[in-house]
N, C-alpha and C positions, 0 to 999 in steps of 0.2 A: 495273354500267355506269359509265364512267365520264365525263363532261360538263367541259367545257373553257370557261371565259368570258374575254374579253376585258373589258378593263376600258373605258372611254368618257371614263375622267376621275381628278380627284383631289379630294376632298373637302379641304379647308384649317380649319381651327378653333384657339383660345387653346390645345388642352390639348396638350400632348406628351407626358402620363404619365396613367397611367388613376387617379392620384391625387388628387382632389377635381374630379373631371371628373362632369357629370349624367348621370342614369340612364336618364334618358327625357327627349325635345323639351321638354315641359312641366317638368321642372326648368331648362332652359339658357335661360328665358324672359327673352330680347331678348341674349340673347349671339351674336354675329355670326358669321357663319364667310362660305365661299367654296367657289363649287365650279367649276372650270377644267376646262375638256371640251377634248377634241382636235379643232383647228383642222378637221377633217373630218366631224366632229359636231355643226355649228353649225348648218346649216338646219336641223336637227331641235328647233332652239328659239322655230322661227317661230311667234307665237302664245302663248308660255307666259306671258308678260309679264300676260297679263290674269287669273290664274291666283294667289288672293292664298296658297296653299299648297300645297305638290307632295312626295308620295312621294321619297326617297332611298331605290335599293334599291343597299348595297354589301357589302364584303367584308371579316370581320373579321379584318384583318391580325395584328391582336396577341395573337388570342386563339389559342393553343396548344395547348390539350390539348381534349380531347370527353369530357363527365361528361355519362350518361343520368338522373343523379338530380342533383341540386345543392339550395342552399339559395339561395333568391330574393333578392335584395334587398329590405329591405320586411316579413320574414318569419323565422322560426323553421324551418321544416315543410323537412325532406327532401319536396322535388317531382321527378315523372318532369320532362328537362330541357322536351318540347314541351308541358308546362303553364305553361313560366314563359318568359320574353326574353332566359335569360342566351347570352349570346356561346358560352359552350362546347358548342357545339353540331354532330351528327356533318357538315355543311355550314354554313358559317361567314358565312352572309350575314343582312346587319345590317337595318332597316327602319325609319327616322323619317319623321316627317313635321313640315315644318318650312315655316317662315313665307317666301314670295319676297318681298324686298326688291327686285329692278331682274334684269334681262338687261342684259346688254354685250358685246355683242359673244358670243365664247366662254364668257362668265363669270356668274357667275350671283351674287349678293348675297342672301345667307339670314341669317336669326336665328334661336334658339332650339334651337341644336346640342345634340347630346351623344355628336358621336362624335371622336375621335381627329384630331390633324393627320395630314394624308398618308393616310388611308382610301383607296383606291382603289374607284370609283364603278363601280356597272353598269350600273343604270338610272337613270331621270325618269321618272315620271307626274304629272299630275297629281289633284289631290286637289279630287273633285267633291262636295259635300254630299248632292247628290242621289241619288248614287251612293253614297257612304261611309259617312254617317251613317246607325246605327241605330237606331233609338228600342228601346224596352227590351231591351237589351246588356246582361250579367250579363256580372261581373267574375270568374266564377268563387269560387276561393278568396281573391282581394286584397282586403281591406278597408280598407287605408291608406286616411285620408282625403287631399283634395288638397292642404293645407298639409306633411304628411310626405312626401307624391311630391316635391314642387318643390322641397324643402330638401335630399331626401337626394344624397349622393355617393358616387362609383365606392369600392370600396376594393381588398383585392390577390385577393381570391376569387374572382376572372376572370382570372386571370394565368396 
């Protein structure tokens, strides 16, 4: 089957190359970006303002190929790819969750990026505690602690 998405927006950020660009939200901590929605998409931001963090669900433009096993970021261990986040994936859609700085209009003021300038956006949600968080969540196989998440960066084994 195949599923057809329109896009809602563009995601804007510092990195133009997926080289020392962060792995996850929690590495790009307090790095700004921008997200510009289509002038026709804008009442659907009525209210989000009060919303100090919101889901990005987009599309990973630069990621090329589909690997079902890969090596993690993070990691040594050949993983099947829907054990791990990596971008090579047989549907190419990306998910952070990232800090709202302001609505403007069209436009939306976030920090703590780690995806790509020019990402093309599909969705918003927001991101409810009540709803999201879950008290005893297993990481699975990751054991990185959080100083080696927030430090590390992209390199070319998503390309």
């Amino acid at each position: 089957m195949d599923i057809t998405f329109d896009t809602i927006g563009t995601i804007h950020t510092p990195f133009t190359t997926l080289e020392d660009m962060p792995i996850q939200p929690v590495a790009g901590q307090d790095i700004k970006g921008e997200v510009v929605l289509e002038e026709k998409w804008q009442p659907g931001l009525k209210y989000l303002e009060g919303f100090s963090h919101i889901y990005l669900i987009y599309f990973w433009h630069q990621a090329l190929r589909t690997e079902l096993e890969v090596i993690p970021y993070l990691d040594t261990v050949v993983r099947g790819v829907f054990a791990t986040r990596s971008p090579l994936r047989p549907v190419k859609i990306g998910l952070s969750v990232v800090r709202l700085l302001a609505v403007k209009g069209n436009r939306l003021e976030i920090a703590d990026v780690d995806m790509l300038d020019g990402t093309p956006l599909l969705d918003i949600k927001p991101y409810v505690p009540a709803f999201d968080n879950r008290q005893n969540a297993k990481p699975g196989w990751l054991n990185a602690n959080p100083d080696e998440i927030a430090t590390k960066r992209s390199d070319k084994r998503f390309i």
